[in-house]
C-alpha positions as CSV (number, residue, x, y, z in Angstrom):
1,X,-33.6,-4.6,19.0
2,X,-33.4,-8.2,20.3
3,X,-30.1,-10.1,22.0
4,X,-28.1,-11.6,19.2
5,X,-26.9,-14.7,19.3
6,X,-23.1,-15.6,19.2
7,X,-23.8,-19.4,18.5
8,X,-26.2,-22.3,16.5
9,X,-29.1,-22.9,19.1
10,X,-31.3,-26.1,18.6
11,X,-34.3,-26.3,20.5
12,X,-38.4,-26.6,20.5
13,X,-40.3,-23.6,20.0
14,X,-42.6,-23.0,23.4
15,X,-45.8,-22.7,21.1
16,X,-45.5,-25.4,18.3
17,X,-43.0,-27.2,19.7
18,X,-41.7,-27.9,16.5
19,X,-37.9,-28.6,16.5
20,X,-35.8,-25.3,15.3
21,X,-32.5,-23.9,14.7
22,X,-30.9,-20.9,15.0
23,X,-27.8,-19.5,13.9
24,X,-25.5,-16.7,15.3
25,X,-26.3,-14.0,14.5
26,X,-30.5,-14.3,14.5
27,X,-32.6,-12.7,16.9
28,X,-35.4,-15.0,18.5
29,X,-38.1,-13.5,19.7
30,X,-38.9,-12.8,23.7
31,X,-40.6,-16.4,24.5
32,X,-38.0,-18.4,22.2
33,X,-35.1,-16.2,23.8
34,X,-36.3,-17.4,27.5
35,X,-35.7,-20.8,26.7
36,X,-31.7,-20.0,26.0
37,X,-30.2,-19.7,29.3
38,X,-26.8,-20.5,28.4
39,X,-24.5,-17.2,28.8
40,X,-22.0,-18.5,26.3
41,X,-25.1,-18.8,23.6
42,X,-25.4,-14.9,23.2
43,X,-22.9,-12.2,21.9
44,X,-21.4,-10.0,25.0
45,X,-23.3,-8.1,26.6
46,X,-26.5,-9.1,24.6
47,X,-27.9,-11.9,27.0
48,X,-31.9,-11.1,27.4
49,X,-32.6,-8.8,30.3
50,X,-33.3,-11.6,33.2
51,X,-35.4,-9.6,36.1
52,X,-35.3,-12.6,38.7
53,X,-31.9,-11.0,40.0
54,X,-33.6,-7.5,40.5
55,X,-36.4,-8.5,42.0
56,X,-35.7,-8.1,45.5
C-alpha cells in the first residue's frame, strides 16, 4: 500500500508530462509520488519512504 495523500496535488506526470490532479485521499504511484516533496501534502505518517537521510 502506497502513501496517501491528505491534500489536491497538481502537477505533470514525469513520463507524459501531461498536466494531472490528484485529490486526498489517492495513492500516486512511486515516480509520480517522488515529485511531491511537500510534508504537508501527505496524511501523517504516510510521506514516501525518502532513503537520502539513511544513506550514510
Amino acid at each position: 500500500m502506497g502513501a496517501r495523500l491528505a491534500t489536491a496535488v497538481h502537477l505533470d506526470h514525469p513520463t507524459t508530462r501531461e498536466r494531472i490532479i490528484l485529490q486526498p485521499g489517492d495513492e500516486p504511484e512511486p515516480e509520480v509520488a517522488a515529485l511531491i516533496t511537500h510534508p504537508d501534502a501527505w496524511e501523517p505518517d504516510e510521506a514516501p519512504d525518502r532513503n537520502d537521510s539513511d544513506s550514510e
